[in-house]
C-alpha positions in Angstrom: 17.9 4.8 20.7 17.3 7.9 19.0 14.3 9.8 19.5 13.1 12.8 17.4 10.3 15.2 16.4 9.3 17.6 14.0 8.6 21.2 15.4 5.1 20.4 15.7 4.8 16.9 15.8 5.4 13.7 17.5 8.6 12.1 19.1 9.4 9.1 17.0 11.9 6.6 17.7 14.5 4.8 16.0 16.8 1.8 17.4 20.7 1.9 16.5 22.5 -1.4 16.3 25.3 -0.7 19.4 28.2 -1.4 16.8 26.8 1.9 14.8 29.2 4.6 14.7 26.4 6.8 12.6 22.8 6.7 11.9 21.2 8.7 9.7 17.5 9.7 9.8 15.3 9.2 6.5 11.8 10.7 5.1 12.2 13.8 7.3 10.3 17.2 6.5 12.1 19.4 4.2 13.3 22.2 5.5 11.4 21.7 9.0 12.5 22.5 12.5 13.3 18.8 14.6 14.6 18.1 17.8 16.5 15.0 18.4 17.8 13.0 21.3 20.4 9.6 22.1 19.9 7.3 24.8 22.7 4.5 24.9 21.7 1.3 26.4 23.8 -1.9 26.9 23.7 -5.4 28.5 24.0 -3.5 32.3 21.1 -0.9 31.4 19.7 2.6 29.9 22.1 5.5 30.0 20.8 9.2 30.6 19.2 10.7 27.4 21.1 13.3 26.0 20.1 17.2 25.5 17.7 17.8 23.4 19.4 19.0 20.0 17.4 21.6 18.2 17.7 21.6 14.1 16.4 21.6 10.8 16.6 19.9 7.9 17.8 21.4 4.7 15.5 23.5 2.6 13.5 27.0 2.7 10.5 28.5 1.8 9.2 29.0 -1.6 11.2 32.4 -3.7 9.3 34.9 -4.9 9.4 35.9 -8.7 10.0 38.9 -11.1 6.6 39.9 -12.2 7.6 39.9 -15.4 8.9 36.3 -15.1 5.6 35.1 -14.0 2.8 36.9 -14.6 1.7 37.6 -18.6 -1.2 39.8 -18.9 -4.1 39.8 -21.4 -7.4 41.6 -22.3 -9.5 39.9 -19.6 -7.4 37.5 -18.0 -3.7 37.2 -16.9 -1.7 33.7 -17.3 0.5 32.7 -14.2 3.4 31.0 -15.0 4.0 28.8 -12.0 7.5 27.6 -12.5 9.4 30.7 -12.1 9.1 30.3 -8.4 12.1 28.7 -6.9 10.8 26.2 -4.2 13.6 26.4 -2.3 14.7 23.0 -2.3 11.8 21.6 -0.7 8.7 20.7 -3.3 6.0 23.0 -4.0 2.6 22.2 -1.9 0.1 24.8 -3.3 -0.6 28.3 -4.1 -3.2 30.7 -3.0 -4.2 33.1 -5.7 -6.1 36.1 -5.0 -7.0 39.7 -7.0 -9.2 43.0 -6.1 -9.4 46.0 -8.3 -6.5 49.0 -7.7 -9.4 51.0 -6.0 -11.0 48.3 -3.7 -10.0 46.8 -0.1 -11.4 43.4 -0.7 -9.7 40.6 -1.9 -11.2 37.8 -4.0 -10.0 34.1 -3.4 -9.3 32.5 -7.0 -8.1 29.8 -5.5 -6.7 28.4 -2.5 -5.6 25.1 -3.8 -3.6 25.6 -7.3 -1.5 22.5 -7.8 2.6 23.8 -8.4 4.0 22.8 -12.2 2.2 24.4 -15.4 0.5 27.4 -15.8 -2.9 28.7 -14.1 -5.1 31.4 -15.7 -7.2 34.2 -14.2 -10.3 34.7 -16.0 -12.8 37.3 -15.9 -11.1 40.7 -15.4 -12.1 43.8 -17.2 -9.9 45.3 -20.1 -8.3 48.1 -19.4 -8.0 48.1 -15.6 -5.4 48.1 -12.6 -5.7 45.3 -10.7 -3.5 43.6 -7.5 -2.5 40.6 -7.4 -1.7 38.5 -4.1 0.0 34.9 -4.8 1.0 32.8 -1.2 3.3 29.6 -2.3 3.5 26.7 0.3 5.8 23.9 0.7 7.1 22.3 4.0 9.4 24.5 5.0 6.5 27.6 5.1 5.2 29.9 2.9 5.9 33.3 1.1 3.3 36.0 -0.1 3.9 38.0 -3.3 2.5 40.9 -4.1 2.4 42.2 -7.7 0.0 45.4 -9.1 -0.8 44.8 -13.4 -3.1 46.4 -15.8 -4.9 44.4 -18.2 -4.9 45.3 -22.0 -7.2 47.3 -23.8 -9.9 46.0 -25.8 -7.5 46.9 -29.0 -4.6 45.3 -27.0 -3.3 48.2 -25.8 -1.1 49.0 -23.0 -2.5 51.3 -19.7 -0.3 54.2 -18.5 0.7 54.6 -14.9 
């Protein structure tokens, strides 16, 4: 018997014919923590269960992007282009997107469910401004939290100075 668990889950089993040399285990987490144990069991009885082996599954979290890969910047709005992050071999969940003006503390939530693939668009930002942007990516294996800092065009399309 093989018994295993994701790092913050529940033990599972799985029964392993006795002729079985190997067993591998199937629809596991991407890139997620498990541990695993064997019991061997015969006609006479139930061996001792075997030491915990700690592991995880191939796969990391989400890659952060160039800004210039990903973000393209307008008058009033900026256009995130979702597929330059590298999901690190584990599928893209969500993203969190969130902006605040250069010279304020507060951050406002755009979203905290943007579905991965595509693009998404940020609407309603004032020409000619510095602004922060804060992008957390999810998939199984955790997240990562990009920061970027952009200014919006002018009304005439023109580009700010630093």
């Amino acid at each position: 018997t093989v018994k295993y668990k994701p790092e913050f889950g529940d033990w599972e089993t799985a029964q392993v014919s006795a002729t079985a040399q190997k067993y591998t285990l199937e629809n596991l987490w991407c890139g997620s923590r498990y541990q695993i144990s064997v019991t061997a069991y015969n006609s006479i009885g139930t061996g001792d269960e075997s030491d915990v082996l700690n592991t995880r599954t191939k796969g990391s979290k989400p890659i952060i992007p160039e800004a210039s890969r990903f973000i393209e910047v307008s008058t009033n709005s900026i256009t995130l282009h979702l597929s330059a992050w590298s999901d690190g071999g584990c599928p893209m969940l969500y993203f969190v997107v969130e902006h605040k003006k250069k010279s304020q503390v507060e951050w406002n939530q755009v979203s905290n469910n943007v579905k991965p693939g595509g693009n998404f668009v940020v609407l309603d930002l004032d020409p000619a401004n510095w602004y922060h942007l804060r992008v957390t990516a999810h998939n199984n294996a955790g997240f990562a939290v990009a920061e970027y800092e952009f200014a919006t065009l002018t009304i005439t399309g023109g580009i700010l100075d630093y």
